[in-house]
Legacy VTK file of the C-alpha trace (Angstrom):
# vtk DataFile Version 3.0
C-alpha trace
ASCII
DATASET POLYDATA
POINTS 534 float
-42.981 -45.196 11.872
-42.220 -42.809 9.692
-39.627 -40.448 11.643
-36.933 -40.321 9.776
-33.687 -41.760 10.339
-30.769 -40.158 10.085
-27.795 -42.017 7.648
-25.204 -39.037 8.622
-21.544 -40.015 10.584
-20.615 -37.094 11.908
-17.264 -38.878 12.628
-16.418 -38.788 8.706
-14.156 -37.615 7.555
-15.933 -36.073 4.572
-18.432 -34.842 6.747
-15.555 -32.893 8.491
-14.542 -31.477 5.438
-18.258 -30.516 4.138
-18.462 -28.606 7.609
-15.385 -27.365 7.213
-16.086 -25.589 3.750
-19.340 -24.435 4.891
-18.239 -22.893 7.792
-15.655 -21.147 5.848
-18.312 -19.613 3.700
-20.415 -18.359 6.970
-17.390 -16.606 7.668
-16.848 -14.820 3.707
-21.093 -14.197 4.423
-20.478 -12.591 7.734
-18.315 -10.369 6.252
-21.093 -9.288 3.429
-23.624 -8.607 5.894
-21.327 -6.338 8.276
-20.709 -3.463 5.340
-24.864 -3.506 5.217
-25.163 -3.139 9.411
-22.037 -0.601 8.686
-24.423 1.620 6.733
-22.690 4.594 5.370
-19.544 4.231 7.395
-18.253 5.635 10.756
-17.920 9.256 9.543
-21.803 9.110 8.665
-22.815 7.676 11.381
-21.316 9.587 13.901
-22.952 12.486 12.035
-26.515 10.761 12.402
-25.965 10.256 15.910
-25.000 13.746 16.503
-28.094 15.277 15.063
-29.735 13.048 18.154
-31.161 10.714 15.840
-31.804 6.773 16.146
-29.992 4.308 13.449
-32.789 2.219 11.331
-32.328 -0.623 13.024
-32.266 0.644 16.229
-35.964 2.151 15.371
-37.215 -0.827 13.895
-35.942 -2.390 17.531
-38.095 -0.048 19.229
-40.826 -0.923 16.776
-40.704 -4.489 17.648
-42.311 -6.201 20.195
-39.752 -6.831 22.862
-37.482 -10.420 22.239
-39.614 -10.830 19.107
-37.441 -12.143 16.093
-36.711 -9.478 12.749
-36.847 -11.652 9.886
-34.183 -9.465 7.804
-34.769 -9.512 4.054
-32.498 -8.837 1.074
-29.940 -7.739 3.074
-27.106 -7.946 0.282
-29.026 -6.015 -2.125
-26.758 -4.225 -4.381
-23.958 -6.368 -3.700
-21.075 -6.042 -5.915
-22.602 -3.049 -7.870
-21.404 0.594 -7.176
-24.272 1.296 -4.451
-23.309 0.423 -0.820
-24.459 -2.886 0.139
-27.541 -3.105 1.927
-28.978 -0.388 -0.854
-29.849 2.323 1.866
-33.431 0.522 2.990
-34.047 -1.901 5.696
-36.706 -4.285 5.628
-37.933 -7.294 6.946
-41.317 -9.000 9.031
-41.218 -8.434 12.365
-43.647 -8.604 15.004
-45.884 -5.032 16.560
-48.428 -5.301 19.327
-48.473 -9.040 18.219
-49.172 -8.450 14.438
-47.143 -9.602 11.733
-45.909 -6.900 9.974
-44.226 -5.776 7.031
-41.114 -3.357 7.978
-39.252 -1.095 5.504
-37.112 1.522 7.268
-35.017 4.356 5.063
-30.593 3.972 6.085
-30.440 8.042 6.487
-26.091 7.211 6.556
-26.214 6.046 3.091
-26.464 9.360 1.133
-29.237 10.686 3.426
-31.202 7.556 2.807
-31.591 8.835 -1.110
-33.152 5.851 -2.898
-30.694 4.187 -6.180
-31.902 1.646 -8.063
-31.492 -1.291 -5.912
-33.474 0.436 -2.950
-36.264 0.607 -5.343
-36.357 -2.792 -5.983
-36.062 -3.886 -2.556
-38.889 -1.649 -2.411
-40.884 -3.244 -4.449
-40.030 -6.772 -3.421
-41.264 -5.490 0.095
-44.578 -4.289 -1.460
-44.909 -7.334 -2.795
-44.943 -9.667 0.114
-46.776 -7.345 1.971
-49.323 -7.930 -0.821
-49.024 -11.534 -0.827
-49.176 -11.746 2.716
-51.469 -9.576 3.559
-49.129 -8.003 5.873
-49.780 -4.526 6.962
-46.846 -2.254 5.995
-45.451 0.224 8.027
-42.517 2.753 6.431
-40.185 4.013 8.787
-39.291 7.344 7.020
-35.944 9.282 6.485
-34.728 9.718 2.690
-33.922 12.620 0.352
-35.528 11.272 -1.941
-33.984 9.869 -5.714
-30.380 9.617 -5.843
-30.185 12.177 -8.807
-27.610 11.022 -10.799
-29.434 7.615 -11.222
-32.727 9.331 -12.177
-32.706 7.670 -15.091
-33.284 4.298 -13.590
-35.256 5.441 -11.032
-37.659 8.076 -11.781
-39.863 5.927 -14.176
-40.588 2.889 -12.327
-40.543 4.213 -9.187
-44.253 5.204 -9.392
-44.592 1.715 -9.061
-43.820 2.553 -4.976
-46.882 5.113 -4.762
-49.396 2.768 -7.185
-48.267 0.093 -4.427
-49.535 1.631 -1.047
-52.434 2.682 -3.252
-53.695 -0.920 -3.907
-52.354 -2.559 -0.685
-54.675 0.516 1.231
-57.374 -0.637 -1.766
-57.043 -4.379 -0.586
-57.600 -3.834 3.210
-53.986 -3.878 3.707
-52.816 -1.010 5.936
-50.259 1.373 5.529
-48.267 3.402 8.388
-45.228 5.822 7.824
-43.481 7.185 10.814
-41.927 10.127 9.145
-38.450 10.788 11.091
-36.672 13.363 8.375
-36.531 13.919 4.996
-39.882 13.028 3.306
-39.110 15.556 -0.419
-40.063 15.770 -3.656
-41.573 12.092 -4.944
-41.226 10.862 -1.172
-43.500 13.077 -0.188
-46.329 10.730 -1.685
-45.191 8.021 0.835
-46.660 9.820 4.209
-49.583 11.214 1.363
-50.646 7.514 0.613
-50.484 5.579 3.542
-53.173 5.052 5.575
-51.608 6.304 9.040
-48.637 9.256 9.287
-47.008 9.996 12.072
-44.654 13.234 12.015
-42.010 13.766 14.682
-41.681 17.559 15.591
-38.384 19.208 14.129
-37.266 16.481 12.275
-40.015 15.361 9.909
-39.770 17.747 6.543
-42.799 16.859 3.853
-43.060 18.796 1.204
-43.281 18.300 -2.825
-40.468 21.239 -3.467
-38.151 22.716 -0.109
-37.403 26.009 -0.036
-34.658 25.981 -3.139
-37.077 24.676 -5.075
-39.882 26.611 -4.288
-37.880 30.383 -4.227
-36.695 29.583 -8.177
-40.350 28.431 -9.195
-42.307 31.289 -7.221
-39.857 33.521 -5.660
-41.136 33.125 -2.523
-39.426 32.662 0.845
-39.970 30.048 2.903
-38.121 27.909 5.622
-38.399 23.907 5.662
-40.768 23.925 9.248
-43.477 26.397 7.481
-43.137 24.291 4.314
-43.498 20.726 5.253
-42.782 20.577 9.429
-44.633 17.718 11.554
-45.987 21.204 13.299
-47.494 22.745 10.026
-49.007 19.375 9.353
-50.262 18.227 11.988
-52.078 21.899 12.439
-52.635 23.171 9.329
-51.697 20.720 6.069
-53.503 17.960 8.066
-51.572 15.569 6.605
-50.118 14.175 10.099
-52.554 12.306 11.835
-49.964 12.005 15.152
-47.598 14.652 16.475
-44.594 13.029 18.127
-42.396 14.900 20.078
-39.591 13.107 19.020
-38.048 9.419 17.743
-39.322 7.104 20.481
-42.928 8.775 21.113
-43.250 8.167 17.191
-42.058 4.709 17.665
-44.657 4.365 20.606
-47.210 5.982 18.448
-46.809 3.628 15.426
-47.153 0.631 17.959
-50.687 1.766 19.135
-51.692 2.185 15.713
-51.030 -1.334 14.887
-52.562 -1.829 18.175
-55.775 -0.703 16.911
-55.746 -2.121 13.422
-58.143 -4.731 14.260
-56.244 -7.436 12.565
-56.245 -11.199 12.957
-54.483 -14.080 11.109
-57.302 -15.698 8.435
-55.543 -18.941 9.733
-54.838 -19.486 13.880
-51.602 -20.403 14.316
-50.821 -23.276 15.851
-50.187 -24.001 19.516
-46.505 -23.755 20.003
-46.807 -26.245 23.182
-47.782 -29.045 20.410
-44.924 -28.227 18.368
-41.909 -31.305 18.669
-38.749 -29.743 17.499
-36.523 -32.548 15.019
-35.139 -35.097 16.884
-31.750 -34.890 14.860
-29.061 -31.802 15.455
-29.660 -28.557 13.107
-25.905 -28.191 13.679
-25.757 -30.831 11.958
-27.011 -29.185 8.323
-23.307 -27.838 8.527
-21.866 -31.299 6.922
-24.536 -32.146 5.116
-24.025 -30.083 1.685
-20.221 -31.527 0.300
-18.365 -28.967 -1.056
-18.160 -30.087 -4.700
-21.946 -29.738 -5.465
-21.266 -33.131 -7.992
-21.463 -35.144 -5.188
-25.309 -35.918 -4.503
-26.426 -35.840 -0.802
-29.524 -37.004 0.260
-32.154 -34.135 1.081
-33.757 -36.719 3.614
-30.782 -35.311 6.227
-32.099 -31.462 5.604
-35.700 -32.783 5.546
-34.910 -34.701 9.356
-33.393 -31.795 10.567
-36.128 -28.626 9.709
-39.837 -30.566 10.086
-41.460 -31.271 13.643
-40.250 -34.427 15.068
-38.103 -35.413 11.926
-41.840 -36.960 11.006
-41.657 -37.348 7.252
-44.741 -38.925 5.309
-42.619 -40.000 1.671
-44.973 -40.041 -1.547
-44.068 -42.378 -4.236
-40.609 -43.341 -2.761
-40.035 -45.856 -5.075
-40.646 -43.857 -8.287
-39.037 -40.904 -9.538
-36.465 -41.555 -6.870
-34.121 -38.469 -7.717
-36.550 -36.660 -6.510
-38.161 -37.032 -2.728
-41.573 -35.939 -2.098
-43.630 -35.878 0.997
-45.654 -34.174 3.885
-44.710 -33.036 7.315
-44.948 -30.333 9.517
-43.023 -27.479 10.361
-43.521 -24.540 13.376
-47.291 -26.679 13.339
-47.817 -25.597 9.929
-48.442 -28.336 7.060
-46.188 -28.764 4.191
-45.632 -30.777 1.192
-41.854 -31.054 -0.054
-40.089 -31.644 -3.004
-36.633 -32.029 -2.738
-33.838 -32.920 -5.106
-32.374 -36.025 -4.255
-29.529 -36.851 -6.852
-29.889 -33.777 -9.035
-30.949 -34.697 -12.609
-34.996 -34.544 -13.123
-36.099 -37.473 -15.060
-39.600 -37.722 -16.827
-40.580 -39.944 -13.714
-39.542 -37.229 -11.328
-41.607 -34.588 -13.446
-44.617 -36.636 -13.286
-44.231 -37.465 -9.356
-44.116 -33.871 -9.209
-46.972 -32.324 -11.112
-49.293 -34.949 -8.899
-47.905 -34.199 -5.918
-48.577 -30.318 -6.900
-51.933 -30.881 -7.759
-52.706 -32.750 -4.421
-50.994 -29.959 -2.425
-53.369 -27.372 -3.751
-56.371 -29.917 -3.069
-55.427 -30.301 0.230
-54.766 -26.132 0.665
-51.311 -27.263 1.847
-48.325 -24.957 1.143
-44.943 -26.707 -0.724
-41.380 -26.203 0.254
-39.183 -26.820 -2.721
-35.378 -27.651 -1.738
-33.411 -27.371 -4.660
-30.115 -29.470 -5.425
-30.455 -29.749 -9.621
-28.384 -29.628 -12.434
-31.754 -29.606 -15.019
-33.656 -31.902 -16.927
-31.820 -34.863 -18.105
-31.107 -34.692 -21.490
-29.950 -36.859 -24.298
-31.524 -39.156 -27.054
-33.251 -41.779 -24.810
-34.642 -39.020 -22.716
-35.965 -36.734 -25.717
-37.657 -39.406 -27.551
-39.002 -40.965 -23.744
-41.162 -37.019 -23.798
-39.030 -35.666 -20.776
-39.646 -31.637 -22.759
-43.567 -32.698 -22.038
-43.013 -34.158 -18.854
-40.943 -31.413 -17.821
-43.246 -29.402 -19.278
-45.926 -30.554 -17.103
-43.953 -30.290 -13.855
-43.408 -26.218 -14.582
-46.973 -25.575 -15.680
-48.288 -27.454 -12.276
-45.515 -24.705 -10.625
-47.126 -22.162 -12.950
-50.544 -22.409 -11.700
-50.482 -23.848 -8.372
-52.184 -21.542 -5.703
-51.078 -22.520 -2.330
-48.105 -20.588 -0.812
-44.750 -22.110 -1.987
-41.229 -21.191 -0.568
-37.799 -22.566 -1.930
-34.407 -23.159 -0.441
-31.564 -23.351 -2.482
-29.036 -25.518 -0.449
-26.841 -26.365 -3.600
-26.909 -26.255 -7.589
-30.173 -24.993 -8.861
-29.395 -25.480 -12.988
-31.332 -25.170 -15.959
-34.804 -25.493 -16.660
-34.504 -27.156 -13.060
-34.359 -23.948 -11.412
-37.606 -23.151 -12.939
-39.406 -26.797 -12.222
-38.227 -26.146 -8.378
-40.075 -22.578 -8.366
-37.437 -20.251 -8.992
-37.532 -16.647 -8.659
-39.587 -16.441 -11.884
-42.253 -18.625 -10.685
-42.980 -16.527 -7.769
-42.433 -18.097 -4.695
-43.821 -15.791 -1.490
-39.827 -16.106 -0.053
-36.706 -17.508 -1.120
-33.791 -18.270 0.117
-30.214 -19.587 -0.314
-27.983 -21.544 1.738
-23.859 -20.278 1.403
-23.358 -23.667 -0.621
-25.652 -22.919 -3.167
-25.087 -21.788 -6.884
-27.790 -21.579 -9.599
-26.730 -20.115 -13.545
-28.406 -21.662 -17.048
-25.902 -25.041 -16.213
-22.594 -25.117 -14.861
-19.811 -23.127 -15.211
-17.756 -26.162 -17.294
-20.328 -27.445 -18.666
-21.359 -23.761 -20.435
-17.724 -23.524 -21.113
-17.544 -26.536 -22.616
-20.809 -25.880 -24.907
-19.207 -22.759 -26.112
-15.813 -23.983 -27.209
-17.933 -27.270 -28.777
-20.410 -24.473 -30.998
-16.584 -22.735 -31.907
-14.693 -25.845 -32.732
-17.723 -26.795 -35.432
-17.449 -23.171 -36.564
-14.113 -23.508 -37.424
-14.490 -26.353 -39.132
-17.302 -25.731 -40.780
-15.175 -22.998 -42.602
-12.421 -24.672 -42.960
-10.174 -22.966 -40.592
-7.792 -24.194 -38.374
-8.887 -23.890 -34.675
-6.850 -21.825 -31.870
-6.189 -24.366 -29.293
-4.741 -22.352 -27.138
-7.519 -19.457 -27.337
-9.638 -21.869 -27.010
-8.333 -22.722 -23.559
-7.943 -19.324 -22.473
-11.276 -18.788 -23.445
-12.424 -21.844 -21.483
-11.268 -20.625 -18.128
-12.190 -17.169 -18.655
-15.969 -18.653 -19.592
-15.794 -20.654 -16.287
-14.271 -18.169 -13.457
-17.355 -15.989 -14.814
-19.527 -17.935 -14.555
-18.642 -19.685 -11.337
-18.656 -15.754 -9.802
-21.897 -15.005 -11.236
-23.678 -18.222 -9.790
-22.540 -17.293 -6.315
-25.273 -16.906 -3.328
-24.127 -13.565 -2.965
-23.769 -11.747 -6.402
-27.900 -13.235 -6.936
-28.893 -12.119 -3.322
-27.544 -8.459 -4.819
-29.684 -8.869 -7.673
-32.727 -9.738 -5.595
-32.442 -13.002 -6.842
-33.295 -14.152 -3.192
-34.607 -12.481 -0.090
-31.523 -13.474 1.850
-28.496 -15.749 1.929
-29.222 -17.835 5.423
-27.131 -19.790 7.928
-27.982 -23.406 7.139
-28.598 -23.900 10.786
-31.293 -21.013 10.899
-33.592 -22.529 7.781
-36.300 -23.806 10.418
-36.837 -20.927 12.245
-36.729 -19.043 8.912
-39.304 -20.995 7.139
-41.447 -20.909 10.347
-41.330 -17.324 9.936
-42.573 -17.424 6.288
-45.316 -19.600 6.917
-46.652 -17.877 9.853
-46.599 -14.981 7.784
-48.315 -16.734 4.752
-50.894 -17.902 6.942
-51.972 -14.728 7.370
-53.455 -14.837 3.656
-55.762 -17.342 3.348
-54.422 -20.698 1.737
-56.358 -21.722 -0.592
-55.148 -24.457 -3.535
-55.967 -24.182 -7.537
-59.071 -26.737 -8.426
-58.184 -27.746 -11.459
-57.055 -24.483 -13.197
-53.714 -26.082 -14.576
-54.228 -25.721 -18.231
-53.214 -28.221 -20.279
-51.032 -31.027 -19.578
-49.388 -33.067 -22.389
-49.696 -36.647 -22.028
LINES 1 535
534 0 1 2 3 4 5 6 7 8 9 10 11 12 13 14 15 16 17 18 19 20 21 22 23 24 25 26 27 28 29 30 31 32 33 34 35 36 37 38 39 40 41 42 43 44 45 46 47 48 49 50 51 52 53 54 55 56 57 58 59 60 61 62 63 64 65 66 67 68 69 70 71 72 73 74 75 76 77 78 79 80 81 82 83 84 85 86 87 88 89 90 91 92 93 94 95 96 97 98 99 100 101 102 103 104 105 106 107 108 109 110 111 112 113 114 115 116 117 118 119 120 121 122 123 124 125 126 127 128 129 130 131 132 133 134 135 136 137 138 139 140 141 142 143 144 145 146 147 148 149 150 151 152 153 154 155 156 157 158 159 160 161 162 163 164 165 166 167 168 169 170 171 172 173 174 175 176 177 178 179 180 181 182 183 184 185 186 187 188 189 190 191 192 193 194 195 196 197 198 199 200 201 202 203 204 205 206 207 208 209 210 211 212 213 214 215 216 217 218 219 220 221 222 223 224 225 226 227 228 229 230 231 232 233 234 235 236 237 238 239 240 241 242 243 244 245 246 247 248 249 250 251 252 253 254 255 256 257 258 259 260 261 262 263 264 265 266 267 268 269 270 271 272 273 274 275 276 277 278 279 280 281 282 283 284 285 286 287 288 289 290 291 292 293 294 295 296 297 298 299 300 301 302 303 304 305 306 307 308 309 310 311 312 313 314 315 316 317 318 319 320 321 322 323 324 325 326 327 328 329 330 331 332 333 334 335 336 337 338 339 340 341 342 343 344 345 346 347 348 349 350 351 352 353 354 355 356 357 358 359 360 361 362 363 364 365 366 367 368 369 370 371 372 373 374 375 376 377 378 379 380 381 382 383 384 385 386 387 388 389 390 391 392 393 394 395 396 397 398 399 400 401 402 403 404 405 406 407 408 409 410 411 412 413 414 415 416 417 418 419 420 421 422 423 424 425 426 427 428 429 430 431 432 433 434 435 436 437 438 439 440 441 442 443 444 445 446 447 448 449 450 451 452 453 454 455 456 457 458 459 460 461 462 463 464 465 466 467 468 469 470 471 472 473 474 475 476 477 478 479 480 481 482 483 484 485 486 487 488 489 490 491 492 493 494 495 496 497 498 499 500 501 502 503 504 505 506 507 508 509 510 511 512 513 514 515 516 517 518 519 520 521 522 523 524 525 526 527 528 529 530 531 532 533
């Protein structure tokens, strides 16, 4: 048999205590995500709703398919910068006339939607799963465009936004903007480049200067409906391919669009009646983490808990045994896994890994990394045993593998480890975080303690005395940064991550992602790994 069994006493006290702590961190997470559903505040709101306009969310609701699921994505972007949280953009996969689809909709109570420079990069982290995905995008629309006094940060890379619908309408991917309101100056090119626009009549204003802009260039007088109105547009500009009468009918509009895309999955998915849920409690991924990240768990209890009948085929579990490896299914999907078990990666580990890679991507079979590492062991036994090549090897298999991968971060993700487990840098088509976890270059008293070491032989190497007590101030001050800047959510509000996620909600998130992925083809590398030193 190889269902796993599951090791866990609920009736522990640690496990208590590890529930405890994580539960406690749902709650500071909870918190987070209420200032993005808050948008720009009450007083904005009310304002929004008083012009007879629908919230974002409320029109991506209306988008959806009725009680289909809205995979939400960076939701904490700009967390802990001086934007409001949530960076004025919605977006997530959700489901329209039964296609998968890519959803970005403008927050018009966030400075009238304007764009800073964490919307753009949501932006573009959209785009780019979209790409990946092959996921047809559709831009709800409602922004005044830059936020002018971060121009600076903005105005340069934000082409990147119009070169994007460009090449996703290039690659067969299409493109739909509902325009609601403001569509000005740059934005304008969003409605211009998709594939599809849809205008609604006295609210949608496109135009590349309004009528400020355009009386101090030309002198002429104009008023915003004869400049850019869904009316002038859709009669005259022809840039509106559907007139809506107003918010709903657009909404109604961009569904029979998708309707007639003509899209299908390249991969079927699977029949959901075949599907076995995990025979072991997902309630139960609560207690599993411990609260000091030290103390090694074994990812076996996560692994029981997400795949399809808790059915868990274990490669090499005799070698390399800090890190598990294995197949399964999940939502009826195939996976391979790799999943710290005691945290340190040993040159075994490395090598069970870069085969296990390779026979992913021969098999077209996507990996799910789970991350719970402080790095690549180090030390003089492990330097001269090769563990820089045979760590080596595991990233470069990372590198160049070609199958989908996604990656959890349930606890520490350290070090060159991070990168081994496919980090952010290596790509991954979605990541995610769990409230336990905490990734930096090592830990926060470990870097602390590195620093006061390189100090101490500084001082003595010039003959100095050294400031003990500095040298302790300097010590905490080193870790509480540290330990702040390795939390879930100040690297979800650098994009670190597409979302921080409730441990309990990982299956039905990863089925998401790799129903979506399947909607690329999956296809492995043969062989294209460059060169591994032996």
């Amino acid at each position: 048999m190889t269902v796993l069994r599951s090791a866990l006493d609920t009736t522990a006290p640690e496990y208590a205590a590890n529930r405890e702590a994580m539960l406690a961190k749902l709650d500071e997470l909870e918190a987070e995500h209420a200032k993005a559903l808050a948008g720009g505040g009450e007083k904005y709101v009310a304002r929004h709703r008083g012009r007879g306009r629908l919230l974002a969310r409320e029109r991506i609701e209306l988008l959806l398919d009725p009680d289909t699921p809205f995979l939400e994505l960076s939701p904490l972007a700009a967390w802990g910068s001086d934007h409001t949280v949530g960076a004025s953009l919605v977006t997530g996969i959700g489901v329209v006339e039964g296609v998968e689809c890519l959803i970005t909709a403008n927050d018009p109570t966030v400075r009238g939607g304007a764009s800073n420079p964490w919307t753009l990069k949501k932006a573009l982290r959209a785009n780019e799963i979209a790409r990946a995905n092959r996921l047809p995008l559709v831009s709800l629309v409602e922004s005044g465009g830059a936020d002018l006094p971060s121009q600076k940060e903005i105005f340069i890379p934000g082409g990147a936004l119009f070169r994007d619908l460009t090449r996703l309408s290039e690659a067969g991917i299409p493109t739909i903007a509902v325009v609601f309101g403001n569509s000005t100056a740059g934005g304008a090119y969003v409605p211009g480049m998709s594939d599809h626009v849809i205008m609604v009549d006295r609210g949608a204003k496109v135009f590349l200067g309004g009528p400020p802009l355009v009386r101090m260039a030309t002198g002429e007088e104009a008023d915003d409906e004869e400049l850019g109105g869904a009316g002038m547009h859709a009669r005259v500009s022809g840039l509106a391919d559907h007139f809506a009468v107003d918010e709903p009918d657009a909404l109604r509009q961009a569904r029979r669009v998708v309707a007639r895309l003509n899209r299908s999955k390249a991969h079927p998915a699977p029949d959901p009646a075949a599907v076995r849920p995990p025979r072991h409690d997902e309630d139960e991924l609560l207690g599993v983490v411990p609260g000091d990240l030290k103390i090694p768990f074994d990812p076996r209890e996560v692994i029981a808990r997400i795949v399809d009948d808790s059915d868990f085929d274990e490669f090499k579990p005799l070698y390399g045994t800090s890190l598990t490896t294995g197949w399964a299914t999940l939502h009826g999907y195939p996976v391979g896994i790799l999943a710290n078990a005691r945290g340190v990666l040993f040159s075994q580990e490395s090598q069970k890994a870069a085969q296990f890679i390779q026979l992913a991507n021969q098999r077209d079979i996507p990996l799910l990394f789970l991350h719970n590492t402080t790095g690549y062991m180090v030390g003089t036994e492990y330097e001269q045993g090769g563990i820089i090549k045979h760590g080596a090897m595991m990233i470069n298999a990372v590198s160049n593998s070609k199958v989908p991968h996604l990656s959890v971060l349930m606890g520490a993700s350290y070090g060159a480890g991070h990168y081994g487990m496919c980090g952010r840098a290596y790509d991954p088509r979605f990541l995610f975080a769990w409230p336990s976890a905490k990734s930096a270059v090592m830990g926060p008293r470990q870097l602390a303690g590195v620093l006061s070491i390189v100090m101490r032989e500084s001082a003595a190497a010039r003959g100095r005395p050294y400031d003990e007590e500095g040298d302790a101030a300097l010590r905490a001050m080193v870790e509480q940064q540290i330990e702040a800047e390795s939390l879930p959510v100040f690297l979800s509000g650098r994009l670190y991550d597409d979302g921080v996620i409730d441990p309990r909600d990982t299956r039905t998130v990863l089925g998401m992602c790799l129903s979506a992925v399947h909607s690329a083809p999956v296809a492995g590398a043969r062989g294209g790994f460059g060169v591994f030193r032996m």
